[in-house]
TINUDO-106304 format. One record per residue (C-alpha): residue number from 1; residue in one letter; x, y, z. Coordinates in nm, 4 decimals. Example, Ala and Ser with C-alpha at 12.3 -4.5 7.8 and 13.67 -1.06 7.14 Angstrom:
<recs>
(1,'a',(1.2300,-0.4500,0.7800))
(2,'s',(1.3670,-0.1060,0.7140))
</recs>
This chain:
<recs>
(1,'x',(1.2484,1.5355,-1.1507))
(2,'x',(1.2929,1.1933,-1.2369))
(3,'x',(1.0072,0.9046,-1.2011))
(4,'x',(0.8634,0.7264,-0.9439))
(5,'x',(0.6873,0.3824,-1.0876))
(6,'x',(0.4897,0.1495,-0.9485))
(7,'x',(0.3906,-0.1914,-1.0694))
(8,'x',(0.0879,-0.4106,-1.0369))
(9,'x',(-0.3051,-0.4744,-1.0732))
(10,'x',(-0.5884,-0.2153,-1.0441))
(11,'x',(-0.9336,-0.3332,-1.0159))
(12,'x',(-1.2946,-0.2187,-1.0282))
(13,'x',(-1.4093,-0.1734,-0.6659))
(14,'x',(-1.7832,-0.2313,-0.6280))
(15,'x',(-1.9965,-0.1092,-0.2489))
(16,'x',(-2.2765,-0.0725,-0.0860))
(17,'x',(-2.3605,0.2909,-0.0118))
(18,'x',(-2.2355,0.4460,0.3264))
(19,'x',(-2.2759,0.1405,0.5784))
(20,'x',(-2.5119,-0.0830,0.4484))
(21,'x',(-2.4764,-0.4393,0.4145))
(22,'x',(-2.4584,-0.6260,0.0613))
(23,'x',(-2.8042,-0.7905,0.1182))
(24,'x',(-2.9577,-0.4515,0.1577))
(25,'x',(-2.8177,-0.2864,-0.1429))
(26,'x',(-2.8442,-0.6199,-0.3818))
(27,'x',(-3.0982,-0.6134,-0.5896))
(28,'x',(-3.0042,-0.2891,-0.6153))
(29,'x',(-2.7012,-0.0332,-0.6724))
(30,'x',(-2.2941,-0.0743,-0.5657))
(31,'x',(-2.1134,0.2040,-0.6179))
(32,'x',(-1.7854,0.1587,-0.8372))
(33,'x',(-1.4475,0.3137,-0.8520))
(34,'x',(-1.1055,0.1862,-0.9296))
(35,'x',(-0.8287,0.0903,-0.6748))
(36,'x',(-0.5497,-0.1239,-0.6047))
(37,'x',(-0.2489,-0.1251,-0.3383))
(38,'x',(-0.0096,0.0148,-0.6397))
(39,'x',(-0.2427,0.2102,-0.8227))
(40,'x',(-0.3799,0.3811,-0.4876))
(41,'x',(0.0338,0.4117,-0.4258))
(42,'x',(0.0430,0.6006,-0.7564))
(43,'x',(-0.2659,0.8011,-0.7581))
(44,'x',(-0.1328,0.9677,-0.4072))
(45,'x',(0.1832,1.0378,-0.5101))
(46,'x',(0.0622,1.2085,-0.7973))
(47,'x',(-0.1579,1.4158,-0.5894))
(48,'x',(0.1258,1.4855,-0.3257))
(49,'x',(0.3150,1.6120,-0.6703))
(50,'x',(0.5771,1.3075,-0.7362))
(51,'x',(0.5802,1.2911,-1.1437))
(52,'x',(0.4583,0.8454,-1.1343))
(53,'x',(0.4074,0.6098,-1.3588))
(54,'x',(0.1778,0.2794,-1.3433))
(55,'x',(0.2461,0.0048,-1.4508))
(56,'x',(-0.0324,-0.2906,-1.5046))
(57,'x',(-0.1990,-0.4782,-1.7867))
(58,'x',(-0.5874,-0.4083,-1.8300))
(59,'x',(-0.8083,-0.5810,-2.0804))
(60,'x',(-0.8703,-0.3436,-2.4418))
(61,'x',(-1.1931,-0.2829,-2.3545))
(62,'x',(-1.4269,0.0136,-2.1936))
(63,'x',(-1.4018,-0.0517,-1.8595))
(64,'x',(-0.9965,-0.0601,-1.9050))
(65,'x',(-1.0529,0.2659,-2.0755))
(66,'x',(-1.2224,0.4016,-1.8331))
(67,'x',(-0.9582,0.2962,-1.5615))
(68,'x',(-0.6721,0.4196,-1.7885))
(69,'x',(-0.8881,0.7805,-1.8074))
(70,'x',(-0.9047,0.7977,-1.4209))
(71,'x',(-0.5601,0.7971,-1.3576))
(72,'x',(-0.4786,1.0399,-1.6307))
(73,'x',(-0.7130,1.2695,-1.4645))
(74,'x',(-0.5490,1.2861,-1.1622))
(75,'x',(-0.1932,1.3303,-1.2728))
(76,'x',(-0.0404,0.9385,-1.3099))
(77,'x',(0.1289,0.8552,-1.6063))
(78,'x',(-0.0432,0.5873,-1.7921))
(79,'x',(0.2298,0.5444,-2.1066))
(80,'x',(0.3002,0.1750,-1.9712))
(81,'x',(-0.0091,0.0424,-1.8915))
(82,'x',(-0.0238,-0.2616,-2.1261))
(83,'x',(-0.3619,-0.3240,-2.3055))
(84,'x',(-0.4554,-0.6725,-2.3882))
(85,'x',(-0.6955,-0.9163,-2.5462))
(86,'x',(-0.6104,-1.1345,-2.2424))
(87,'x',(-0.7314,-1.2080,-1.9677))
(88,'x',(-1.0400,-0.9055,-1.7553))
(89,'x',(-1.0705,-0.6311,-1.5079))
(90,'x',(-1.0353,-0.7451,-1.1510))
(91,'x',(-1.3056,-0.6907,-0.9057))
(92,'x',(-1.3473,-0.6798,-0.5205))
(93,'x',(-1.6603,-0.5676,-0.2737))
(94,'x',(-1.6129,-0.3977,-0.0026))
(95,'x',(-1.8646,-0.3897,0.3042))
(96,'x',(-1.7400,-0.1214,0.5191))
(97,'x',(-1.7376,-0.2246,0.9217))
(98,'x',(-1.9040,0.0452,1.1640))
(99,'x',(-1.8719,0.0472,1.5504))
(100,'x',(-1.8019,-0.4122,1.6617))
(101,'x',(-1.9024,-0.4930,1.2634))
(102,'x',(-1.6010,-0.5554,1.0821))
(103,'x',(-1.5525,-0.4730,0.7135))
(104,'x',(-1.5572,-0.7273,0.4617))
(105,'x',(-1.4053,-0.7914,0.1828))
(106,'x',(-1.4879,-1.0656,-0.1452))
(107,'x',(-1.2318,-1.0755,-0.4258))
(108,'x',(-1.2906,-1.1588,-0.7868))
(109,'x',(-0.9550,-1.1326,-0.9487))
(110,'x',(-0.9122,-1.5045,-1.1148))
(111,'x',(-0.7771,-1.4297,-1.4057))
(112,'x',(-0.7358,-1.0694,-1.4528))
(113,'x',(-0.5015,-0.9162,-1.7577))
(114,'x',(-0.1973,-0.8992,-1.5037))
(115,'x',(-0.2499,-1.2153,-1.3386))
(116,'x',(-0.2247,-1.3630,-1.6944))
(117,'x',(0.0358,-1.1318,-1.8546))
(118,'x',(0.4045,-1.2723,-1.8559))
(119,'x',(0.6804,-1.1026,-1.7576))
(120,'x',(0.8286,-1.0508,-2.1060))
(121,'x',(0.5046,-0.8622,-2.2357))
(122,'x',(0.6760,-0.5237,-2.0223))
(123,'x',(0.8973,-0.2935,-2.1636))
(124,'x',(1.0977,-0.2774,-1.8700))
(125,'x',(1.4008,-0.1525,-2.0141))
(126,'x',(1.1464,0.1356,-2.1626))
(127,'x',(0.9968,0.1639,-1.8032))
(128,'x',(1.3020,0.2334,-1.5906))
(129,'x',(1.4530,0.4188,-1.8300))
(130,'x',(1.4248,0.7315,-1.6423))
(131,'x',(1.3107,0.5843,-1.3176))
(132,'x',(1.4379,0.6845,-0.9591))
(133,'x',(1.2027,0.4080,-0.7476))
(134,'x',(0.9710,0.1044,-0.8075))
(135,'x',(0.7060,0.0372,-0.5589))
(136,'x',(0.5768,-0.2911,-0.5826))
(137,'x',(0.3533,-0.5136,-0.3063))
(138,'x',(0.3085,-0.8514,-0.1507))
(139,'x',(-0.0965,-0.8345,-0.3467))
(140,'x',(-0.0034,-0.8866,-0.7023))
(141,'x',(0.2765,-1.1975,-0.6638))
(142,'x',(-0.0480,-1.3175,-0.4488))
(143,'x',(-0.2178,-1.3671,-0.7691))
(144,'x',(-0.1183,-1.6100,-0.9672))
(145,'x',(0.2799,-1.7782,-1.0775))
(146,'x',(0.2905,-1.5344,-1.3617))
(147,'x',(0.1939,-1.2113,-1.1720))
(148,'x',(0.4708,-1.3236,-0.9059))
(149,'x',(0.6933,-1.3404,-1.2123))
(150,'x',(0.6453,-1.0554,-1.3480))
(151,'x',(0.6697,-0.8600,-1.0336))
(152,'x',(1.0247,-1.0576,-0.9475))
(153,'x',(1.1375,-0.9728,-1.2915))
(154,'x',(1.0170,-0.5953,-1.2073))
(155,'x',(1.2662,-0.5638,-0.9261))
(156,'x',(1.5736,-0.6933,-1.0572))
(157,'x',(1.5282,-0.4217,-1.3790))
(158,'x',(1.5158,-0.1344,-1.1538))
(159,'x',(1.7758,-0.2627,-0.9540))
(160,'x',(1.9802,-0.2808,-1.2896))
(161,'x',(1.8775,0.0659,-1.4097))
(162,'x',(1.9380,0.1945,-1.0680))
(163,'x',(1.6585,0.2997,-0.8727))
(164,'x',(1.5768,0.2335,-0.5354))
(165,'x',(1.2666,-0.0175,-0.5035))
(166,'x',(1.0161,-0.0320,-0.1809))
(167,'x',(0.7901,-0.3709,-0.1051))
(168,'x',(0.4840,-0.3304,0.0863))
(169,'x',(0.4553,-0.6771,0.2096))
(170,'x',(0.0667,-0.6610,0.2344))
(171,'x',(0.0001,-1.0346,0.3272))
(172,'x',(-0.3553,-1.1337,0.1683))
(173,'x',(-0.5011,-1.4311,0.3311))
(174,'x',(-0.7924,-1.4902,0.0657))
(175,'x',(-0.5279,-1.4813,-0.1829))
(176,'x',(-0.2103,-1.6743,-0.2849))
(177,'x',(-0.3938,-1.9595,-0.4044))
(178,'x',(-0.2438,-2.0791,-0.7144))
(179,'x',(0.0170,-2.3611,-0.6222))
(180,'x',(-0.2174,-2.6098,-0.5224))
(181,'x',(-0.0768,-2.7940,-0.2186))
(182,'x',(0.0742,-2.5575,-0.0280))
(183,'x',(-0.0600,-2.3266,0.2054))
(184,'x',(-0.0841,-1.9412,0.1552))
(185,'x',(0.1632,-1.9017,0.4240))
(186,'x',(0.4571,-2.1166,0.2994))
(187,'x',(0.3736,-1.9657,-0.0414))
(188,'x',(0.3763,-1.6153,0.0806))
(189,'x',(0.7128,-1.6894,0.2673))
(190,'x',(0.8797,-1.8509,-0.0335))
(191,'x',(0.7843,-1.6158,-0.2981))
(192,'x',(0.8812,-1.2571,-0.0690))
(193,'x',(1.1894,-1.4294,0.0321))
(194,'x',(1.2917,-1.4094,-0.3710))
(195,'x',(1.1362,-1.0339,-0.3927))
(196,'x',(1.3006,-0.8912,-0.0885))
(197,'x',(1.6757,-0.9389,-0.1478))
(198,'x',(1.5882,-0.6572,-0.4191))
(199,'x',(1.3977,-0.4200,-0.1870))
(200,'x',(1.5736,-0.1172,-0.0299))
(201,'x',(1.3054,0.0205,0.2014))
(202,'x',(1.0452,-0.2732,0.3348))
(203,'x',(0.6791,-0.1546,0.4678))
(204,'x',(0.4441,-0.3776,0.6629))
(205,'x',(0.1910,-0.3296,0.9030))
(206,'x',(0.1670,-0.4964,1.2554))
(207,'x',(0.1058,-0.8464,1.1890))
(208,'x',(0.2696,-0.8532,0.8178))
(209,'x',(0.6208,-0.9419,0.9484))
(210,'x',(0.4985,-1.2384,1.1143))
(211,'x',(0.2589,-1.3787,0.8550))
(212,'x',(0.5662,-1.3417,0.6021))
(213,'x',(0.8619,-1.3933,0.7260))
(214,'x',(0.7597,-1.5574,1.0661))
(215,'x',(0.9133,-1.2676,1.2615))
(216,'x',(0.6756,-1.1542,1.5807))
(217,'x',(0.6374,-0.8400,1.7980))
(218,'x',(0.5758,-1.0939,2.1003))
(219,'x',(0.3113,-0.9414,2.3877))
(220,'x',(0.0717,-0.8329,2.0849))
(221,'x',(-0.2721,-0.8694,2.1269))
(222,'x',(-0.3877,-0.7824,1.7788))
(223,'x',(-0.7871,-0.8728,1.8554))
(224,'x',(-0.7486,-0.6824,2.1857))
(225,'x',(-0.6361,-0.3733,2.0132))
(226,'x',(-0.2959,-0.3911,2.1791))
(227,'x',(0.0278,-0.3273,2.0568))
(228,'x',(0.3533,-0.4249,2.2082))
(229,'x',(0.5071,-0.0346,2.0938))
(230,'x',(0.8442,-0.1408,2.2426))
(231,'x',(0.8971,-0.4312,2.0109))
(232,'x',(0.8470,-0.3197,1.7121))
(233,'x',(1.2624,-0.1624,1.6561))
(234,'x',(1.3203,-0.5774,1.7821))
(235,'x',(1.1197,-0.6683,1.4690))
(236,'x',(1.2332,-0.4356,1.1935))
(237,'x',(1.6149,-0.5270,1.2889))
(238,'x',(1.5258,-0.8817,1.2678))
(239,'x',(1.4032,-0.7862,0.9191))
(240,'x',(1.7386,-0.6180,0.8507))
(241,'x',(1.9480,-0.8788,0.9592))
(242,'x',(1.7806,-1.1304,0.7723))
(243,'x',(1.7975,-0.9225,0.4277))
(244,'x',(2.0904,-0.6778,0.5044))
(245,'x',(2.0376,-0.5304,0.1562))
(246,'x',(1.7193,-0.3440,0.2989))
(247,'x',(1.8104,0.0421,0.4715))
(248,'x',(1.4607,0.1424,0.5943))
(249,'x',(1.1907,-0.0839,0.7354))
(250,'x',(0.8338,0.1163,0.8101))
(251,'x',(0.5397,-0.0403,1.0147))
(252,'x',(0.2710,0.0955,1.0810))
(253,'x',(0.0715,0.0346,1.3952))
(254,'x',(-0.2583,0.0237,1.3837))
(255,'x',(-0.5082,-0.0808,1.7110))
(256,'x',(-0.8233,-0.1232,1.6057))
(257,'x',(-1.0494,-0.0450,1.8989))
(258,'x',(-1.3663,-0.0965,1.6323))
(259,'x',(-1.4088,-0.0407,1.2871))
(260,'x',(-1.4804,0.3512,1.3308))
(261,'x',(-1.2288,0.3904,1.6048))
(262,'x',(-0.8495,0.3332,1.5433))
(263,'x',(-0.5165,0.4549,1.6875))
(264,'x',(-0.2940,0.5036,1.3776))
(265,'x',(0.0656,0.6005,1.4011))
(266,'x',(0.4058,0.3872,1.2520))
(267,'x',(0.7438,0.3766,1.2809))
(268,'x',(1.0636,0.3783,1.0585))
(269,'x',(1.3429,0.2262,1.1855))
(270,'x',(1.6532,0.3362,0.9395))
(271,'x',(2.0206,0.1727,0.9743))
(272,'x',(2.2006,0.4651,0.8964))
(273,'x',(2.1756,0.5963,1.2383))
(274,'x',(2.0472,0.2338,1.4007))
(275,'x',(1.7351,0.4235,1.5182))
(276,'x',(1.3829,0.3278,1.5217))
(277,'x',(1.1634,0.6991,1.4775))
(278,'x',(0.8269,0.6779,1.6013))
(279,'x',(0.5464,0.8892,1.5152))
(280,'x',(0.2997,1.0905,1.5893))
(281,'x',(0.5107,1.1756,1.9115))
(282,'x',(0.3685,1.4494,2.1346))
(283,'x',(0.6085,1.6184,2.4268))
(284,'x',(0.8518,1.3117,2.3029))
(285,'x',(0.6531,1.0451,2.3672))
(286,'x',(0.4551,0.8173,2.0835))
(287,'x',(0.1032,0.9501,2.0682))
(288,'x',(-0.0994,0.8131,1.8212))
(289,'x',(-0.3513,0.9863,1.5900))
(290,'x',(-0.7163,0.8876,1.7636))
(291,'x',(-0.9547,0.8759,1.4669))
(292,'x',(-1.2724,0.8192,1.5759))
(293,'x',(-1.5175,0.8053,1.3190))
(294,'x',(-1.3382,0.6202,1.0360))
(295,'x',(-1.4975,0.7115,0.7007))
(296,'x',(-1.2990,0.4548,0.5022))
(297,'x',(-1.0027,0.2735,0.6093))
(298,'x',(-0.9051,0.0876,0.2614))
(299,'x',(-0.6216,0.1802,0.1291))
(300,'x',(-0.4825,0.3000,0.4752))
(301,'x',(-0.1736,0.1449,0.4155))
(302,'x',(-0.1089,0.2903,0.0666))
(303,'x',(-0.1681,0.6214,0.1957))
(304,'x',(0.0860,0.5683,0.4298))
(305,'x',(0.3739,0.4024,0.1714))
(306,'x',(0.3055,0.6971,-0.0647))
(307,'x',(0.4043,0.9392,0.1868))
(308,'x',(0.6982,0.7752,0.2770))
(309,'x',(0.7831,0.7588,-0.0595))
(310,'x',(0.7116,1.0789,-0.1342))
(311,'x',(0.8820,1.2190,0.1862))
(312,'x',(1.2051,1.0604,0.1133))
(313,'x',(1.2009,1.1699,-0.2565))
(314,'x',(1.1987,1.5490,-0.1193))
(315,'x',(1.5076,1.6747,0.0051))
(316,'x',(1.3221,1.8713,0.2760))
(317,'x',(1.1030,1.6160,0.3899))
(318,'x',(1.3633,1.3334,0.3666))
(319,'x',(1.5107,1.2912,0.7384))
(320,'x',(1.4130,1.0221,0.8886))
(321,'x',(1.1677,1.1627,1.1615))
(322,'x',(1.0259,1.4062,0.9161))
(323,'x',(0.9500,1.1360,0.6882))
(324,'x',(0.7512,0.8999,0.9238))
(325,'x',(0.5673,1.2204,1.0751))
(326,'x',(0.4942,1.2936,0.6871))
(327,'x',(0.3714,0.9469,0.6198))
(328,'x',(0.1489,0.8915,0.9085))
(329,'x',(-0.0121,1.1792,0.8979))
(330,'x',(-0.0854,1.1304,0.4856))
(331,'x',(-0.2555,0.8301,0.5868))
(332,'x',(-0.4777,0.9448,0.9345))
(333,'x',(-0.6209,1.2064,0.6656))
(334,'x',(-0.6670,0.8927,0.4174))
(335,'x',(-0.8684,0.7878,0.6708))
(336,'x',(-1.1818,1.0401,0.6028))
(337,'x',(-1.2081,1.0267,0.2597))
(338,'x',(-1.4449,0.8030,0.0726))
(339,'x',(-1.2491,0.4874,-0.1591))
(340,'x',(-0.9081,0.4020,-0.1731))
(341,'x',(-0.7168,0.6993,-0.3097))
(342,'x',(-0.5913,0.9670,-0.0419))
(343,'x',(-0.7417,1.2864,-0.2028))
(344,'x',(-0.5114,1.4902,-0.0085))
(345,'x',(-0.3049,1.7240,-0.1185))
(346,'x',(0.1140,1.8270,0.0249))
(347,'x',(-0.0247,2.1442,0.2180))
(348,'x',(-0.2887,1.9371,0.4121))
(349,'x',(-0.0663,1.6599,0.5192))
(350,'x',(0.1577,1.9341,0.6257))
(351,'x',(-0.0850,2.1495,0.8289))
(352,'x',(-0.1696,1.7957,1.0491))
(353,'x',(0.1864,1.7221,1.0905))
(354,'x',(0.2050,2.0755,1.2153))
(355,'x',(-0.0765,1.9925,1.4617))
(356,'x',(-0.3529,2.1349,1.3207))
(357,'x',(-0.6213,1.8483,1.3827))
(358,'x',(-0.9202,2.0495,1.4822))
(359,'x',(-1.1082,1.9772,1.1609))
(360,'x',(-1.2229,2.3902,1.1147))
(361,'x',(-1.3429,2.5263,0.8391))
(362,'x',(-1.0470,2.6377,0.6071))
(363,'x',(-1.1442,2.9947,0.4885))
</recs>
């Protein structure tokens, strides 16, 4: 089984307990694990039973030891993680929404080991060197010139040694900051426009294409909660004909009806057979998964690319249709499990793509 590697930062995530607000827990206690859109990627996969490495630069120091020790516990390969004197851990707080109150999130990632790590520090040939995929997002170039570098520089090496690479295009709004001058939009656009002619397998969410690469699923009413379904295959072969190098394009659709009530299903449009495979689908229509009392819905979205990832990396999971059904329903369990990694295993993913939702007690 060859290896599936994904590059960029993980940071210390600090949170009020359950629903409480910051104000009510500070003075006081936040509760801290690690996370990050390719380290929660990696830390799936590995669960899901993909043989991954990650790939990052943390500071030599505890708390990188102690981020370097969770991963090895749950199965990731930690060989390339460069330490450094350079540069810190990253932070972000989280204030999870409930009911109308949205969640909230403050970053502190200035300066963190990868956003100051150049390209060259890698050993990239070392990396790939037995490497079927890269999985790489839109977050880390957000961070700074050199993390954009290094992440450009990470796609063309694994298109060299031959893998396949995926690009969640995650579009941060708080972030891509450092060119002072231009906007985080233009920024965004310019810098994915390099990434993507690398990509073979592009995954955004339902308002990613347009904040990227200006491309729009017109009749959306994102605040509303409403989705214009029927536009999305319009949007992913937009996508396609603008970068014909890329074969799959996933979105996932998400309608938030509050923060602990969601509709949650995606769809993979592929251009091998020109179709656009929606699921979950129920009597042949799309039904999406109802999840009403969201737990926690970071890391939704990298619940969702590690399934596809892992779905098309196994041979019996790897049709289209199978693969989004895999995906989605990876990511509605993600869904009711406390942090950012999806601490669910192949067989449950499996039993809820098989339509066991009732939530019983597994004897």
């Amino acid at each position: 089984m060859k290896t599936i590697v994904t590059f960029g930062e993980i940071m210390g995530r600090l949170s009020p307990e359950g629903y409480t607000r910051f104000f009510q827990s500070m003075p006081g206690q936040l509760d801290l694990t690690f996370a990050g859109a390719e380290a929660n990627v990696a830390a799936s996969l590995a669960l899901l039973g993909s043989m991954v490495s990650f790939v990052t630069a943390l500071p030599s120091n505890v708390l990188g030891d102690t981020c370097v020790h969770t991963l090895r516990g749950i199965g990731v390969d930690t060989s390339h993680i460069l330490r450094t004197e350079q540069g810190r851990l990253g932070l972000y707080f989280v204030e999870k929404g409930a009911n109308q109150r949205p969640s909230n999130v403050v970053y502190d990632r200035a300066h963190s080991s990868i956003a100051v790590t150049p390209a060259d520090g890698f050993d990239w040939q070392g990396i790939f060197s037995d490497a079927c995929w890269l999985h790489v997002s839109g977050i880390t170039p957000a961070l700074s010139k050199t993390a954009f570098e290094s992440t450009l520089t990470a796609v063309r090496c694994a298109k060299s040694a031959g893998a396949k690479v995926s690009c969640d295009l995650n579009f941060r709004k708080k972030l891509w900051q450092w060119e002072e001058g231009t906007s985080t939009t233009s920024l965004a656009r310019r810098c994915m426009a390099e990434i993507l002619p690398h990509v073979d397998v592009a995954i955004a969410n339902e308002e990613d294409a347009s904040d990227v690469l200006g491309i729009q699923a017109e009749g959306n009413d994102i605040e509303g909660g409403h989705l214009a379904i029927d536009r999305y295959p319009l949007v992913a072969k937009d996508i396609v004909n603008r970068f014909p190098n890329i074969s799959k394009v996933a979105i996932t659709l998400r309608e938030s009806l509050s923060a602990s009530h969601n509709n949650w299903g995606a769809m993979l449009y592929d251009t091998t057979d020109g179709n656009a495979h929606f699921a979950p689908v129920s009597d042949g229509k799309y039904t999406p998964y109802e999840i009403r009392n969201i737990v926690d819905r970071v890391g939704g979205g990298d619940s969702f690319a590690a399934g596809l990832i892992f779905a098309l990396n196994t041979s019996e999971l790897a049709v289209p249709a199978t693969s989004i059904r895999f995906a989605v329903a990876a990511s509605c369990l993600a869904h009711s499990i406390e942090g950012d990694f999806n601490l669910s295993s192949r067989a449950e993913v499996e039993a809820l793509m098989s339509g066991n939702a009732s939530g019983r007690v597994v004897r």
